[in-house]
C-alpha atoms as an extended CHARMM CRD file, in Angstrom:
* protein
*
        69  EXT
         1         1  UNK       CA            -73.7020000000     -113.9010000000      -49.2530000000  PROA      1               0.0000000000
         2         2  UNK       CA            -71.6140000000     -115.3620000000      -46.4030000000  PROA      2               0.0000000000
         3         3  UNK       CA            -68.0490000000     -116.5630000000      -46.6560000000  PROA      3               0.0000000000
         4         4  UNK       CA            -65.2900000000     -117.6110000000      -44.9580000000  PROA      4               0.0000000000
         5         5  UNK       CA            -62.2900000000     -116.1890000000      -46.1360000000  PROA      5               0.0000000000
         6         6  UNK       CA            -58.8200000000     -117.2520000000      -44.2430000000  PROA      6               0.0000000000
         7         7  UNK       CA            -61.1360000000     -118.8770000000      -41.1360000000  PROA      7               0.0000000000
         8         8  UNK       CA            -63.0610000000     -115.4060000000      -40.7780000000  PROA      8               0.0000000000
         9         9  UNK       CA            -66.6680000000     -114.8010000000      -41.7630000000  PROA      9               0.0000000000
        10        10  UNK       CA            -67.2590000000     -112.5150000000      -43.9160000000  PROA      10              0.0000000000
        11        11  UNK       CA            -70.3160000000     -110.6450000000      -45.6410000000  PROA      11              0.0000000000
        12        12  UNK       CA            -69.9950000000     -110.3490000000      -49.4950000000  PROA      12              0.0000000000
        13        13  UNK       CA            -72.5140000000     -108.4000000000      -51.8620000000  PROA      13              0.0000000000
        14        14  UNK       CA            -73.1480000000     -111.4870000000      -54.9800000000  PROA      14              0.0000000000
        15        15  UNK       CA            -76.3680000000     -110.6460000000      -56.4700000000  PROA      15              0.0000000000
        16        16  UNK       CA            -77.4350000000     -114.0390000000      -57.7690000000  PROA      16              0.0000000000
        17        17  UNK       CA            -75.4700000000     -116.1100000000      -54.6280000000  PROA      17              0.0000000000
        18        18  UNK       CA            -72.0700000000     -116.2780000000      -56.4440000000  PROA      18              0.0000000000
        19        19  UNK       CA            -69.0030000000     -114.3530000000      -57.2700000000  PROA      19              0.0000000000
        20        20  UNK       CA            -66.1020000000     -115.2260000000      -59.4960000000  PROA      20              0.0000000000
        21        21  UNK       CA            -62.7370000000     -115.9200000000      -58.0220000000  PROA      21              0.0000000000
        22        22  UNK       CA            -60.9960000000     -112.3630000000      -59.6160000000  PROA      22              0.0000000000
        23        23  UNK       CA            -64.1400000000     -110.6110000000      -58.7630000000  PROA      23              0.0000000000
        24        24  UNK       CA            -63.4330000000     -111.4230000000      -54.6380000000  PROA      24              0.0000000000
        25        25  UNK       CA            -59.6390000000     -110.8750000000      -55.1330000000  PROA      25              0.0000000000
        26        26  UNK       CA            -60.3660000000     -107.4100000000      -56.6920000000  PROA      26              0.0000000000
        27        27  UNK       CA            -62.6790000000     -106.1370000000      -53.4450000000  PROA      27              0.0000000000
        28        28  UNK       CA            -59.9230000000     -107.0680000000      -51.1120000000  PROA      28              0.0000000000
        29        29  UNK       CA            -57.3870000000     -105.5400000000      -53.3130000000  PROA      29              0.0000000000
        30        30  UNK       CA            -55.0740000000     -108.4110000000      -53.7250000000  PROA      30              0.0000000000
        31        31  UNK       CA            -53.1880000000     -109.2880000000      -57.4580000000  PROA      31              0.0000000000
        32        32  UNK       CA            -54.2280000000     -112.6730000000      -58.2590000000  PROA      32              0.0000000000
        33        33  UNK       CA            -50.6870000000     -112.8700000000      -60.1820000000  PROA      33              0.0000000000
        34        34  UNK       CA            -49.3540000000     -113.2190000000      -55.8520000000  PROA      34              0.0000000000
        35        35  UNK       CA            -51.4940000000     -115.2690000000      -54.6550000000  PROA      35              0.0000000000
        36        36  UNK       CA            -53.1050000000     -118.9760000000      -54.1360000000  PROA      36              0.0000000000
        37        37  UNK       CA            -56.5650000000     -119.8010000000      -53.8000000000  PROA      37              0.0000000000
        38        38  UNK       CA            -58.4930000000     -122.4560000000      -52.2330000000  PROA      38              0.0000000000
        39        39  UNK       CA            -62.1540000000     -123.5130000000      -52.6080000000  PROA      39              0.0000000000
        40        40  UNK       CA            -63.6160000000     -125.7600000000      -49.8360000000  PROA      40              0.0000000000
        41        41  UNK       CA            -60.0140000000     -127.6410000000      -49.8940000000  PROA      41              0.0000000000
        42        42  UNK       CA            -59.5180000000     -127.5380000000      -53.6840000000  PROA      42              0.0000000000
        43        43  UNK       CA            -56.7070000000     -125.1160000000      -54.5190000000  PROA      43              0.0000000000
        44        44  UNK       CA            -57.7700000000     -123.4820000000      -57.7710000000  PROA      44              0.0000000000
        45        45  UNK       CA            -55.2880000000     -123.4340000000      -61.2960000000  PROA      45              0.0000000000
        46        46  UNK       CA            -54.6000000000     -119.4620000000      -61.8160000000  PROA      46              0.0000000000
        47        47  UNK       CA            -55.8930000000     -120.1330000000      -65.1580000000  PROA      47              0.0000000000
        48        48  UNK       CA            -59.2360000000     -121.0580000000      -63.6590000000  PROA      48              0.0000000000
        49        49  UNK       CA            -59.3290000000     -117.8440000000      -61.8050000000  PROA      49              0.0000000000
        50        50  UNK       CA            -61.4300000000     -116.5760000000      -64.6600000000  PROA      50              0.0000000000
        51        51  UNK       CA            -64.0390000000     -118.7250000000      -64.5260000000  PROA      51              0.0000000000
        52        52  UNK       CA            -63.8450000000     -120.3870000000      -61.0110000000  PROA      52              0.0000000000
        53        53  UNK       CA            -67.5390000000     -119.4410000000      -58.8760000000  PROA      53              0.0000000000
        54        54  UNK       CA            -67.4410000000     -119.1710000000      -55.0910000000  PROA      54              0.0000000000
        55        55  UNK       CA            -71.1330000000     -119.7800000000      -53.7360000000  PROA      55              0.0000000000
        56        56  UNK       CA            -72.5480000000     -118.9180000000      -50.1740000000  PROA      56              0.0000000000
        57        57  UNK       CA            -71.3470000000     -120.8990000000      -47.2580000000  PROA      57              0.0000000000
        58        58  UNK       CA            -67.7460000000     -121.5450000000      -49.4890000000  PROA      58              0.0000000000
        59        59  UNK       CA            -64.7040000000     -121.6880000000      -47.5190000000  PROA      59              0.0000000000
        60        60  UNK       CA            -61.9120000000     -119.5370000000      -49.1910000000  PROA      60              0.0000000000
        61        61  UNK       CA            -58.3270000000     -119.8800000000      -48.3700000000  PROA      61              0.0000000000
        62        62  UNK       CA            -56.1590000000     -116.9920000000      -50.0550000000  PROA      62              0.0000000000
        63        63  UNK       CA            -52.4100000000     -117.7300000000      -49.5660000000  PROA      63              0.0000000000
        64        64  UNK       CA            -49.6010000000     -114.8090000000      -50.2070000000  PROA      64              0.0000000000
        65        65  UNK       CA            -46.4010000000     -115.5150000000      -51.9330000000  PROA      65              0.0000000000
        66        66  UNK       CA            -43.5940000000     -114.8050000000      -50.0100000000  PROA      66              0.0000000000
        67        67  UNK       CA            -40.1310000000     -115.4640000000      -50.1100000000  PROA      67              0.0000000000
        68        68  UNK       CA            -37.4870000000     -115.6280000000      -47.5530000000  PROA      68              0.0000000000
        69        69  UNK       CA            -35.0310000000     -118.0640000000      -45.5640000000  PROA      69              0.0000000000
């Protein structure tokens, strides 16, 4: 299935055309308790993580946490 994850294409094995939000934040490694997520513009309640589907040709937008000033 093909993404776009932060602006870059990417290539992601989803069986049936879909993956769930924690599923994709668990192959890149990242703790969904540090990040934001976007679908196709829509940011995406961490208690939605659970259940929120990314299809094919989705844009994703996963924003880090950091602090600073």
């Amino acid at each position: 299935m093909k993404l776009m994850v932060n602006g870059k294409p990417r290539e992601v094995d989803a069986p049936n055309g879909e993956i769930g939000v924690l599923d994709l934040l668990e192959r890149y490694g990242v703790n969904p308790r540090l990040v934001a997520v976007a679908i196709n513009g829509d940011v995406i309640p961490k208690t939605e993580y659970a259940t929120a589907r990314i299809r094919g040709g989705d844009m994703v937008e996963i924003v880090r946490m950091v602090g600073g000033g």
